[in-house]
Structure formats: structure tokens, C-alpha cells
C-alpha positions in Angstrom: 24.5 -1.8 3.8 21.0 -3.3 4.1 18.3 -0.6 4.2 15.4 -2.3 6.5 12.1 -2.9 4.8 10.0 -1.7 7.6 11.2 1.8 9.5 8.6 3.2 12.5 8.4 6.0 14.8 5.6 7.9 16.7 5.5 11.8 15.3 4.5 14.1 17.5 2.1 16.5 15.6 -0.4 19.4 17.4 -0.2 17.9 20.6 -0.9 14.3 19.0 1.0 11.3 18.6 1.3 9.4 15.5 2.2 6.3 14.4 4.2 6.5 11.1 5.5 3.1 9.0 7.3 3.4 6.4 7.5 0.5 3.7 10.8 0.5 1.5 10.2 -3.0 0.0 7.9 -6.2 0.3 10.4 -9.1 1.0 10.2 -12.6 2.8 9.7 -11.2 6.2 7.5 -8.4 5.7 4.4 -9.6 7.2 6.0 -10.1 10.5 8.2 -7.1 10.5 5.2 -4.8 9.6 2.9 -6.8 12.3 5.0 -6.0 15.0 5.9 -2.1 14.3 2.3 -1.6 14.4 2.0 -3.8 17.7 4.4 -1.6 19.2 3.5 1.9 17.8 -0.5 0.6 19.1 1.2 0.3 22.7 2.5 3.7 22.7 -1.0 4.5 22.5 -1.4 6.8 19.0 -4.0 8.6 17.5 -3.8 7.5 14.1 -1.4 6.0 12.1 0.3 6.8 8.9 1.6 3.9 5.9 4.1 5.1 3.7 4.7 2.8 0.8 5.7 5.8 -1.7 8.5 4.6 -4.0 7.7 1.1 -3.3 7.7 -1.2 -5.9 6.0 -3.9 -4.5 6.3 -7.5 -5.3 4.9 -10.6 -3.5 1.2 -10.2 -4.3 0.6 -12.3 -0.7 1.9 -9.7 1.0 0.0 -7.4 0.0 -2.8 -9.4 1.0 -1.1 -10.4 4.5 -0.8 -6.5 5.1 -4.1 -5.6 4.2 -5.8 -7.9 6.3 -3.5 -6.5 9.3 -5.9 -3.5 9.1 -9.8 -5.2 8.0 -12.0 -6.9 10.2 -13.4 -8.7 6.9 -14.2 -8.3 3.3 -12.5 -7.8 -0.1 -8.6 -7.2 -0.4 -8.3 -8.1 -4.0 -9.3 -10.2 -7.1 -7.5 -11.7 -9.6 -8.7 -11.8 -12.9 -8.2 -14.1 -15.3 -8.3 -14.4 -18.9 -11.4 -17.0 -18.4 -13.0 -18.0 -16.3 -14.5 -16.0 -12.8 -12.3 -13.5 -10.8 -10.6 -15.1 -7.6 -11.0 -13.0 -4.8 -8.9 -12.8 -1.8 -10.4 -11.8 1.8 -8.9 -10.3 4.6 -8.0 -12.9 7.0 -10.0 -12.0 9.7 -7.9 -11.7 12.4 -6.7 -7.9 12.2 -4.0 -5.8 14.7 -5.3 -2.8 14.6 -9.0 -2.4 12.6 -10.0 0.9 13.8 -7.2 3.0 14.3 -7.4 6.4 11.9 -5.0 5.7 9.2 -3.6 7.7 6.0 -2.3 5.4 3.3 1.0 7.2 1.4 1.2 6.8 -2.0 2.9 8.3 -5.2 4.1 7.7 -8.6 6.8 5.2 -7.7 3.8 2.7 -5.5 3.5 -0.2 -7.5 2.1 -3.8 -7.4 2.0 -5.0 -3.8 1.9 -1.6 -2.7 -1.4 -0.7 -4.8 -3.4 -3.9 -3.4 -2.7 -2.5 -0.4 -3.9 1.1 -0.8 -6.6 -0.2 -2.9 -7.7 -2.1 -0.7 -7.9 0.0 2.3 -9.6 3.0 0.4 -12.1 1.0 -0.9 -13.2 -0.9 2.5 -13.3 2.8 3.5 -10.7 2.1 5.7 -7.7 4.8 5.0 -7.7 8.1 3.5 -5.0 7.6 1.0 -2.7 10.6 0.3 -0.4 11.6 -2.4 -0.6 11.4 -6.0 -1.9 8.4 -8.3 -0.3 5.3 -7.9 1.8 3.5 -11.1 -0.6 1.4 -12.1 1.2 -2.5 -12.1 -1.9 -4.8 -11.4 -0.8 -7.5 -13.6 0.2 -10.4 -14.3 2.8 -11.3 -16.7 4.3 -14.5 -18.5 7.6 -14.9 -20.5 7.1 -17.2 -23.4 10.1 -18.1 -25.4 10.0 -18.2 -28.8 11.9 -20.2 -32.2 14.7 -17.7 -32.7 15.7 -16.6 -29.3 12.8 -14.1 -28.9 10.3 -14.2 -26.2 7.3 -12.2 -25.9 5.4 -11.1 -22.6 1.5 -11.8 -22.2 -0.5 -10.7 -19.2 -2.1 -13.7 -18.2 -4.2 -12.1 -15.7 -5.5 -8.8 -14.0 -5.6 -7.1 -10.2 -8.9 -5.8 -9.2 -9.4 -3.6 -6.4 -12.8 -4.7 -4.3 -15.0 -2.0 -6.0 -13.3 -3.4 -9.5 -11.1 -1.1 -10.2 -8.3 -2.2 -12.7 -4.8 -1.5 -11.0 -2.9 -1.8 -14.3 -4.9 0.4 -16.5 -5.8 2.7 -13.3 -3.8 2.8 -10.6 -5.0 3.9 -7.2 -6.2 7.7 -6.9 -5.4 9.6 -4.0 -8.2 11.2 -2.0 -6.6 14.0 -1.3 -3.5 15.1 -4.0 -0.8 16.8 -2.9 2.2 16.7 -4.8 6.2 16.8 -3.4 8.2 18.3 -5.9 12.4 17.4 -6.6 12.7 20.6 -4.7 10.6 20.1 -1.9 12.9 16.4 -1.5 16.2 18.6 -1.7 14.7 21.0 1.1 13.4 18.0 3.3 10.2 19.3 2.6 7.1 16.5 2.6 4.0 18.0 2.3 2.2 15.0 2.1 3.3 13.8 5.1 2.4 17.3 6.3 -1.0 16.7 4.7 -1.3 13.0 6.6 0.1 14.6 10.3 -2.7 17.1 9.6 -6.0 15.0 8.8 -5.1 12.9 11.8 -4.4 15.3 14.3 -7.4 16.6 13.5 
């Protein structure tokens, strides 16, 4: 069974409807499977839209990029820091699908990587409200060298840098608003911080 990457639906939520995405995975077709879920949650004409990348691993730092600049009209999405040398910084492209729609960004423990430039990003354009609980904190880069012996050892050769400069390894993304979904509240299909996101935009 292949599990989709990208699963949509428009919540209904205090006389409100919602867009809600969620993100299981970044993979090869991401970009375009994300673009058009939002294309056709914008036509049903929503209030706000929700991202879920909680438990998302991430992977495919372009992507996150890609993604990003779905929702930016311009600036910053992310640097890359290296061990000399200036950062790199990436931009949003430009050419955005939906810039100014309210949004809530849906993280947790278990967002990682691709998943933090994205929410990073976002929060710090002042874009999304991001929603959930710190992030896991996997900005970096890392290189297998292979040693005499048969040992290798791991070196980050570089860093991810939110635009304000935050450090996604060593910090991770924080929430703006915390609210936490406990192993209990997941065995009583209990989400509270979807709750929380269905709330701020229906406001």
C-alpha cells in the first residue's frame, strides 16, 4: 500500500471553511502534488488554510524551498551555511499560489529537515502562525568519510539557517502557540492542535 505524500480536504469549522494539507513525506513529486491541492482547496473558496507536516521527516532540502515559495511573494526561505566562506541564501521564487491566504503551519517533535525550512521559513516572513510543539531540530548537513579500518566517521559539512538566523540543528523551529497531543489524545482521535489551528482561523 502506498500512503500518498500529499492528503487535502476543506474542514468545516464555526461556520468556516478550511483548507487542511497534510504532508506525510517530501518525495520526487511533491512540489507538484502540494501545488495543486492548494489550487483546488483556493477554488473552493477557504478562509484559511492549515499545513500539517507533523511526523514528517523531511528530506529533499529543494523542496522545502519549492514549497515555501508556494506561499511568499519574495524574500528569504533559507541559508546554507558553510564551514567557510559566506552563507548561501535561497529566495522564494517569486511566483507564489496563494501569498495571502491565513495559514497555520503544523508542527511537532517528529518535523524534521525539509519540514523545518518550511515552517521556518513561513514564521519568520511572518507569514503562518505555526502550531504545535518544537520542531526536531535536523538543519544539517552531513558527510560520510570512510576511514583505514572500515570505520567511517560523519562531519556536518554545513548548517540550515532560518531567514532571521536561526540554527535549525541546534534550535529547531518553536511554535507560536504550544499545544501539546498526548499518546492518549492519538488513541481517542483527539487533536488538539488541529483544534487549536481550526480555531485561530475561524476566527
Amino acid at each position: 500500500i502506498t500512503v500518498p505524500s500529499v492528503e487535502s480536504e476543506v474542514k468545516e469549522y464555526a461556520g468556516k471553511d478550511i483548507g487542511y494539507i497534510a504532508l506525510n513525506r517530501f518525495g520526487d513529486t511533491t512540489t507538484e502534488e502540494v501545488a495543486s491541492a492548494v489550487k483546488d482547496l483556493m477554488k473552493q473558496d477557504i478562509q484559511g488554510l492549515i499545513f500539517d507536516v507533523r511526523f514528517n521527516g523531511g528530506g529533499y532540502f529543494d523542496k522545502g524551498v519549492d514549497l515555501s515559495s508556494m506561499f511568499l511573494e519574495k524574500g528569504k526561505v533559507v541559508s546554507v551555511a558553510h564551514r567557510e566562506g559566506e552563507p548561501i541564501h535561497h529566495y522564494a521564487s517569486g511566483r507564489p499560489i496563494a501569498p495571502t491566504i491565513p495559514m497555520v503551519v503544523l508542527i511537532n517533535e517528529g518535523s524534521a529537515s525539509a519540514s523545518e525550512i518550511l515552517a521556518g521559513a513561513l514564521q519568520d516572513n511572518g507569514r503562518a502562525t505555526i502550531i504545535g510543539k518544537k520542531s526536531f531540530g535536523k538543519g544539517t548537513v552531513q558527510e560520510v568519510f570512510e576511514l583505514p579500518g572500515g570505520t567511517s566517521i560523519r562531519i556536518t559539512t554545513a548548517r540550515w539557517l532560518t531567514p532571521n538566523g536561526t540554527d535549525l540543528g541546534k534550535e529547531g523551529v518553536h511554535p507560536d502557540i504550544d499545544v501539546d497531543r498526548t499518546k492518549e489524545d492519538i488513541e481517542a482521535e483527539k487533536d488538539p492542535q488541529l483544534d487549536a489551528a481550526l480555531e485561530l482561523l475561524s476566527k
